[in-house]
SEGUBA-890458 format. One record per residue: x, y, z of N, C-alpha, C, O in turn. Coordinates in steps of 0.1 Angstrom, whole numbers, plus 2048, in hexadecimal, padded with zeros to 3 digits. Layout:
BEGIN
XYZXYZXYZXYZ/...
END
This chain:
BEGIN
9B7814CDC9BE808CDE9C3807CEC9CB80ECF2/9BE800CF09C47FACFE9D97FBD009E17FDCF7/9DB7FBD0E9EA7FED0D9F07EFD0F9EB7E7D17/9FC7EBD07A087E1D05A0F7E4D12A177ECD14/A0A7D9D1EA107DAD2AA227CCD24A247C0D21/A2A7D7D25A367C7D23A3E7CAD30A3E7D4D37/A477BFD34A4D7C0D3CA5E7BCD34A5D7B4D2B/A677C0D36A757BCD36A7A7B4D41A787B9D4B/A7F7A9D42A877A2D4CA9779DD47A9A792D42/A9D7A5D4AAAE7A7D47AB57ABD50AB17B5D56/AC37A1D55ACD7A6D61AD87AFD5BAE27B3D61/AD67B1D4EAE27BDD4AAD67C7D48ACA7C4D43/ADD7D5D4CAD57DFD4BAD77E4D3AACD7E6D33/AE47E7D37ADF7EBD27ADB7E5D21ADA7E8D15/AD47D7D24AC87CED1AABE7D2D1EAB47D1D16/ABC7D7D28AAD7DAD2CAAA7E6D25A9F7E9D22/AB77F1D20AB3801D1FAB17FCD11AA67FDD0C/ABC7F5D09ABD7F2CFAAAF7EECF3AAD7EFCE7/AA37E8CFBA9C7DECF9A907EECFEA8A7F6CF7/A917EFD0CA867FFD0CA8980BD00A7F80ECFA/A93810CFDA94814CF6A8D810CE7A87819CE0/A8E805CE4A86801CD5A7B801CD4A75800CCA/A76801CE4A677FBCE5A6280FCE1A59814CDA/A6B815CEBA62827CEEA6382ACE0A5982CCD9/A7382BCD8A72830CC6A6582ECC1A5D836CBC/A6381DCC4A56819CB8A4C81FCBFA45826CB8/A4881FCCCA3B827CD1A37831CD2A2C834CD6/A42839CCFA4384ACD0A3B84FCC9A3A85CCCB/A3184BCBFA27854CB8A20850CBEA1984DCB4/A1A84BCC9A0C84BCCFA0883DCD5A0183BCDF/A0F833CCDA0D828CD0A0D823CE3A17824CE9/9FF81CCEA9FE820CF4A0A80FCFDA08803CFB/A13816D06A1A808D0AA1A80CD18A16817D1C/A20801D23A24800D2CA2C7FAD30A297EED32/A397FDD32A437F5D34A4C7F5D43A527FED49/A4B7E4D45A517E5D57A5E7E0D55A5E7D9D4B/A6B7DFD5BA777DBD5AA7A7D0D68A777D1D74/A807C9D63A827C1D6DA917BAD6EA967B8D63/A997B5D78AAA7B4D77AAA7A6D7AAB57A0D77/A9D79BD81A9F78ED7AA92786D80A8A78AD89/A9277AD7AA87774D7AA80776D85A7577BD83/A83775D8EA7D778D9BA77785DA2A71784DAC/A7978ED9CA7679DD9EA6679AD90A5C7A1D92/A67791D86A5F795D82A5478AD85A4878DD81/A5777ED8AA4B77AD8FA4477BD99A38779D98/A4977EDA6A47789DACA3C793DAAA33795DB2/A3F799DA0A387A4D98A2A79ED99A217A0DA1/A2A793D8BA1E787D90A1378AD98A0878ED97/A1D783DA3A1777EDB3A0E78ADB5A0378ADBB/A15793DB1A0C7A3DB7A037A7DAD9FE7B1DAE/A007A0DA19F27A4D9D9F87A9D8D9F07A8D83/A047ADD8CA087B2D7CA067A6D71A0779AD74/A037AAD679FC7A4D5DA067ACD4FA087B8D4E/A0B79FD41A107A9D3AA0A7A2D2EA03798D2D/A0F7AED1EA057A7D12A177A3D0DA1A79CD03/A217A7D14A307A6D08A377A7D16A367B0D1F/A43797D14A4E795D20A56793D15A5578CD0B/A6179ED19A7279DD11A7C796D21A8079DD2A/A7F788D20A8477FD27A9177CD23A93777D19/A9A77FD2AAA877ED27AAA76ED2BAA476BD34/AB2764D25AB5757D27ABC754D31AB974BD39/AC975DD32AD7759D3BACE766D49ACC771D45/ACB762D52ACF76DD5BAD5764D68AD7758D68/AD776AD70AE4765D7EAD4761D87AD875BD90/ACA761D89AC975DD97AC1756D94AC274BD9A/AAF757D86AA674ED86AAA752D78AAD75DD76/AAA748D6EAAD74CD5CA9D74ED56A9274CD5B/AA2752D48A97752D43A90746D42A85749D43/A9173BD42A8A731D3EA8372CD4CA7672BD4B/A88729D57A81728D65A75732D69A6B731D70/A7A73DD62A72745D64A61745D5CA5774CD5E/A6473DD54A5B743D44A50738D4AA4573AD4D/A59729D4CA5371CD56A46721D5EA3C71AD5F/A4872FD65A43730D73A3B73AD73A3373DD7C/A3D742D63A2E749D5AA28742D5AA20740D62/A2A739D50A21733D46A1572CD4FA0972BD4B/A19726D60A1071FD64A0472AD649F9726D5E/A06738D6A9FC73ED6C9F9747D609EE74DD62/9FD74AD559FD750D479FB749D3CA05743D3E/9F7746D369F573DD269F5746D1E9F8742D13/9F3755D1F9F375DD129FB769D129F8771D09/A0376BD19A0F774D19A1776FD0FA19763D0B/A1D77DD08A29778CFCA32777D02A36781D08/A3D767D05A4A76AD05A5576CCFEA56763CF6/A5B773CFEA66776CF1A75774CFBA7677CD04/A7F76ACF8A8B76AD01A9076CCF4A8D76ACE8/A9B775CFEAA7780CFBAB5778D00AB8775D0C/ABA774CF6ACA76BCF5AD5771CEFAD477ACE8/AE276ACF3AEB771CE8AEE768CDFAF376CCD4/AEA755CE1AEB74ECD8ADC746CD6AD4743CE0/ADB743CC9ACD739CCAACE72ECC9AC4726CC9/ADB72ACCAADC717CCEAD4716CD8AD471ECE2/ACD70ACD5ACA704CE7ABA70DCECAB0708CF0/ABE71CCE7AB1725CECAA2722CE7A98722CEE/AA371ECDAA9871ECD2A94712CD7A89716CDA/A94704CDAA926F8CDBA8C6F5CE6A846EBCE8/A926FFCF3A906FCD01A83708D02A7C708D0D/A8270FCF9A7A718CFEA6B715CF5A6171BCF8/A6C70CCEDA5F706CE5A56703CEFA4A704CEC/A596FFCFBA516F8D09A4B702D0EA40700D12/A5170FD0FA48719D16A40722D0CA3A72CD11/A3E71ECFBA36724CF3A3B72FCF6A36735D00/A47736CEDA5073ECEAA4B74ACE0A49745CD5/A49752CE0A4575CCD4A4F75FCCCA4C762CC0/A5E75ECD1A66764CC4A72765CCFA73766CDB/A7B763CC3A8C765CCEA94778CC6A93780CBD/A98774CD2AA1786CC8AB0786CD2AB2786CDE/AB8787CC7AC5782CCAACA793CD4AC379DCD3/AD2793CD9AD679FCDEAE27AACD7AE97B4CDC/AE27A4CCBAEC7A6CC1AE57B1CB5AEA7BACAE/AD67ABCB6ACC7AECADABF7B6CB6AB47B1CB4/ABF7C0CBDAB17BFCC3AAC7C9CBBAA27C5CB6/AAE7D4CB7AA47E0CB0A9A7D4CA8A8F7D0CAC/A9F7D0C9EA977C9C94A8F7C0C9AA837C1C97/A917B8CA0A8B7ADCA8A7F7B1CB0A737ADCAF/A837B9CB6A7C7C1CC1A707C7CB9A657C3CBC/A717CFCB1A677D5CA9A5D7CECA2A517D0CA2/A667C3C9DA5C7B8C96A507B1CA2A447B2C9F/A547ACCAAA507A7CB9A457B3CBBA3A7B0CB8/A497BECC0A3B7CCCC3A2F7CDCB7A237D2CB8/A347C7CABA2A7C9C9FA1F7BDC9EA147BFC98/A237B0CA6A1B7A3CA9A137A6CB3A087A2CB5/A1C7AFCBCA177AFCCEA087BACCE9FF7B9CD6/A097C4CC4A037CECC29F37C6CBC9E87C7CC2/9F67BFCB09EE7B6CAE9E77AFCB19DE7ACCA9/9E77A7CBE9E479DCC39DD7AACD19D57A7CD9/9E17B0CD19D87BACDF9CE7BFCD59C37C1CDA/9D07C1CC79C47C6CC39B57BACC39AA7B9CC9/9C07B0CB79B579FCB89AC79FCCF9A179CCD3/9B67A3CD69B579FCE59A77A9CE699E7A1CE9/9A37B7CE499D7C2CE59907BACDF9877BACE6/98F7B3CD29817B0CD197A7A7CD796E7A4CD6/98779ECE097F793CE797B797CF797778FD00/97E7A7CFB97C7A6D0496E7AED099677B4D01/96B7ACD1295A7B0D1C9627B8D2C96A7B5D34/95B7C2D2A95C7C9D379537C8D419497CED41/9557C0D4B94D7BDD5794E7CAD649587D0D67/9427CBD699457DAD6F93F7D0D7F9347C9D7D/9447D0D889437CAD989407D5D9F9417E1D9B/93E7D3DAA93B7E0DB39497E8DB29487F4DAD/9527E5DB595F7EADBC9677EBDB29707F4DB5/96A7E5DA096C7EAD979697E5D8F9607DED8F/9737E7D7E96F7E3D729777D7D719827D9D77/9767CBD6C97E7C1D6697A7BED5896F7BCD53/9867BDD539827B9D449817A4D4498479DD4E/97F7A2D3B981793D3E97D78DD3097278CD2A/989789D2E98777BD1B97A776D1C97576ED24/97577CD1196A775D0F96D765D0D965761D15/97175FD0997A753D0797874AD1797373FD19/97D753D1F97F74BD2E97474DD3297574BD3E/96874FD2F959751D3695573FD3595573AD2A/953739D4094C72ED3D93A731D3B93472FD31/935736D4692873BD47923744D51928745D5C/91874AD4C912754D56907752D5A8FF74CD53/904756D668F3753D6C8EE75ED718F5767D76/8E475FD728E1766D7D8E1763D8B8E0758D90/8E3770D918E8769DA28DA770DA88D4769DB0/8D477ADA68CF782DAF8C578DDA58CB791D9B/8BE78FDA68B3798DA18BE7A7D9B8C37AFDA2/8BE7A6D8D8C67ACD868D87ACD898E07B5D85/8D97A3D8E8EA7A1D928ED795D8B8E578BD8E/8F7793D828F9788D7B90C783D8191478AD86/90C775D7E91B773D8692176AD7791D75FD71/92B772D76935767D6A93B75ED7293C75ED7E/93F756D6A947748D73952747D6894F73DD61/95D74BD6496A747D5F978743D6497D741D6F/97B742D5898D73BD5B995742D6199974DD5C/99A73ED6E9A7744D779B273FD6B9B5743D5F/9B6734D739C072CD689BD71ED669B6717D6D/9C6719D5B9C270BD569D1709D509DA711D4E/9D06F8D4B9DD6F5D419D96F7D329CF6FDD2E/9E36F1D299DF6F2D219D16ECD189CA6F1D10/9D16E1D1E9C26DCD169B76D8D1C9AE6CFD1A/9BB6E4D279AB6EAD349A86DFD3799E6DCD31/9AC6D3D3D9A96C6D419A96C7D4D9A36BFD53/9B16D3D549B26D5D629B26EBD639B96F3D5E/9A66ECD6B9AA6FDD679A1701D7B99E6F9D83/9A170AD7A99C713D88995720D7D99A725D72/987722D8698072ED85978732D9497472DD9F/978740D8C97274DD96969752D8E968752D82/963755D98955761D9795576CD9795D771D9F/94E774D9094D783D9693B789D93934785D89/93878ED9992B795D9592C7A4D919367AAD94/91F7ABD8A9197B1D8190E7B8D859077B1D8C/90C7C3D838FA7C9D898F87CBD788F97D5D72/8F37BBD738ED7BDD648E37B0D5C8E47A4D5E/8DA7B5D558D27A9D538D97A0D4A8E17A5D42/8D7794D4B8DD787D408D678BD348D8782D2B/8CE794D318CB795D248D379BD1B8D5799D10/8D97A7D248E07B1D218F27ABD1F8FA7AFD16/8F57A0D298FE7A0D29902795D1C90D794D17/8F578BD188F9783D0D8F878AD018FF786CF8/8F1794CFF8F679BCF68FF7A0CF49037A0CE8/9097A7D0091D7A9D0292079FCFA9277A1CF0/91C794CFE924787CFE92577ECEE92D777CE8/917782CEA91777BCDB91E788CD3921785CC7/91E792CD792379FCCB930798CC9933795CBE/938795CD4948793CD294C780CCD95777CCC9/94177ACD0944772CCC938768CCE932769CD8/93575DCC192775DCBE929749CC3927741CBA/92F746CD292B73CCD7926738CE592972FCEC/91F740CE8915745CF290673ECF48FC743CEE/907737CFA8F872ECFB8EB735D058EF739D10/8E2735D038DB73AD0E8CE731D128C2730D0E/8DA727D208D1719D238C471DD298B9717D28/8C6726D308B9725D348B7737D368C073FD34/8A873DD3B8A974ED458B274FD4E8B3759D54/8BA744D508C274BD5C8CE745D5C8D4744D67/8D473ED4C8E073AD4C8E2738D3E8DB732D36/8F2742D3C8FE742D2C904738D2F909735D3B/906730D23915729D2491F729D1891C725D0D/92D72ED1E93572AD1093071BD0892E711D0E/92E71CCFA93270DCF793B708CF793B6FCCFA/94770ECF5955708CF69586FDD039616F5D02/94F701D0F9546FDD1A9466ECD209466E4D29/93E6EED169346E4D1893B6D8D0F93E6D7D03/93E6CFD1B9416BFD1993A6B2D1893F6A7D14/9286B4D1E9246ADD1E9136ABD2190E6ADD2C/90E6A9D198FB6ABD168F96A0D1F902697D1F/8EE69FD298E6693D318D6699D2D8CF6A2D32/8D468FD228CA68DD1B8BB68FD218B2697D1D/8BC683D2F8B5687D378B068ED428A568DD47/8BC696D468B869ED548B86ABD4D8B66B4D55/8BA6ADD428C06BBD388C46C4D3F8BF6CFD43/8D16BED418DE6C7D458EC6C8D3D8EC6BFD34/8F76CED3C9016CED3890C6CCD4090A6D0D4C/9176C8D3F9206CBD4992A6CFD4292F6CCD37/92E6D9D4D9376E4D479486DBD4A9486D0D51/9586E3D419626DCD4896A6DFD4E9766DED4D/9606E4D589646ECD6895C6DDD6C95B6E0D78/9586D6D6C94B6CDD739426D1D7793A6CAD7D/93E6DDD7592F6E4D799256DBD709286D6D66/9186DAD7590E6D6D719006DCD6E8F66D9D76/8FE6E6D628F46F3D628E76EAD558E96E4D4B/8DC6F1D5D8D26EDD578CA6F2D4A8C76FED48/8C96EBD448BE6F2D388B46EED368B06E2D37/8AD6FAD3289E700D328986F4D2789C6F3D1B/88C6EAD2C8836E1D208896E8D178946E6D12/87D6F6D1487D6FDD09887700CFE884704CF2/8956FFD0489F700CFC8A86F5CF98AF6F7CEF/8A86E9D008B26DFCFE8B46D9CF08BE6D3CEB/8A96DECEB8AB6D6CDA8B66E2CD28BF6DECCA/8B46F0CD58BC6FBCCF8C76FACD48CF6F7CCB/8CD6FCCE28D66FDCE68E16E9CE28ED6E7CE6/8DB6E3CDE8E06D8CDA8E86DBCCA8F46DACC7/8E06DDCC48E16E5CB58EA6F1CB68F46F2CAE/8E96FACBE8F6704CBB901702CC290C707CC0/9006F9CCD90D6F1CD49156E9CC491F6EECC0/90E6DFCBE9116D9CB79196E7CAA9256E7CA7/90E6F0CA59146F6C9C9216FFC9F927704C95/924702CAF931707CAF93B6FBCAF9466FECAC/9386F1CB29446E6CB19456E5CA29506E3CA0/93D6E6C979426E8C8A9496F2C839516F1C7A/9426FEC8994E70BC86958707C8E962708C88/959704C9896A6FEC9D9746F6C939806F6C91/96C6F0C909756E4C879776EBC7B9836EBC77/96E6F1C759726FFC6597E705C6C988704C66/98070BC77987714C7599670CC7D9A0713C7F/996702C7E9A26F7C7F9A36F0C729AD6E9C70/99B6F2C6B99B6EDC5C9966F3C5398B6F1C4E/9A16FCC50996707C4399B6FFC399A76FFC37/9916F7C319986EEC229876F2C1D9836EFC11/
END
């Protein structure tokens, strides 16, 4: 199992130890974590800025210089899938204001063993559900993993070098997002097979281009292209436009099954 990177952001220090403490008890048989501490919002976005990445944020509400909630504001632009969990001494007011920043769970400071523990047993979970969506891309210079999810599409760039094109960031209903590239010393045959093992909506428009379906918005009948909603505009092969039309179509119906299991 991959390691539970969390961070703590609390300006009292016995909330930070009370809260590390529950996390090391429950991980002490093996369970793999990483935990960074931080004394207030700004120490930990910061952190951010410099490249840290977490799967579990324990956000304290009240702190003196950036609070929890300004802070969570100023994740969320660049995070969508970090758990936040704010840490209060009362939940008036907490739970309502914090629905905006898609909240994981509140835990009173009155109450944290229990809370806390319950919180590591979702967080543990959801890094596992995270582990089968993910693909290891190997670059010259190192390894990156990357959501299969955020792949828009891949091409070939170069005589056995293939380049993904995915999600930096976006809002919530990807109507506005940024992507980057990275390349690969690997054939697209090899790598659409990565790609359908973990998840079976993978189109293969043409020899020398994947595309998520999720991210195809729009068929032009006649020039047989798709456009992606990044605005890219990638071509498909005669030979395939009638298929790739049909399994475009059949993942928008497993979409809707699984928004509608009746």
């Amino acid at each position: 199992m991959s390691v539970l990177h969390i961070a703590i952001c609390d300006d009292v220090t016995s909330d930070q130890r009370a809260i590390k403490k529950v996390i090391e008890e429950f991980c002490h048989d093996g369970l793999p974590v990483h935990i960074n501490v931080y004394s207030d919002g700004k120490e930990l976005l910061c952190a951010y800025e410099q490249g840290e990445r977490f799967d579990l944020i324990f956000l304290d509400v009240k702190m003196s210089k950036v609070d929890g909630f300004e802070t969570a504001e100023a994740i969320r632009v660049i995070d969508r899938r970090v758990m936040l969990v704010f840490v209060t001494t009362m939940f008036s007011g907490a739970m309502f204001k914090g629905f905006r920043y898609e909240a994981s769970g509140y835990i009173q400071k009155q109450n944290i063993k229990g809370k806390v523990e319950e919180v590591l047993v979702r967080a543990f979970e959801k890094l596992k559900e995270k582990e089968d969506r993910v693909i290891a891309v190997h670059t010259r210079k190192a390894m990156k993993e990357l959501m299969v999810d955020d792949i828009l599409y891949v091409t070939m760039a170069s005589f056995r070098t293939v380049e993904y094109v995915y999600v930096d960031s976006r809002n919530d209903d990807m109507t506005a997002m940024s992507t980057v590239s990275i390349e690969e010393y690997n054939s697209l045959e090899k790598v659409f097979g990565k790609l359908t093992e973990k998840k079976n909506d993978f189109l293969s428009l043409s020899r020398s281009t994947i595309a998520n379906a999720a991210y195809i918005v729009e068929f032009d009948n006649d020039k047989k292209t798709v456009r992606m909603k990044n605005n890219i505009v990638l071509e498909v092969s005669k030979k395939r436009w009638e298929k790739v039309k049909s399994d475009w179509l059949a993942h928008k119906k497993r979409k809707i099954g699984r928004a509608h299991p009746f």
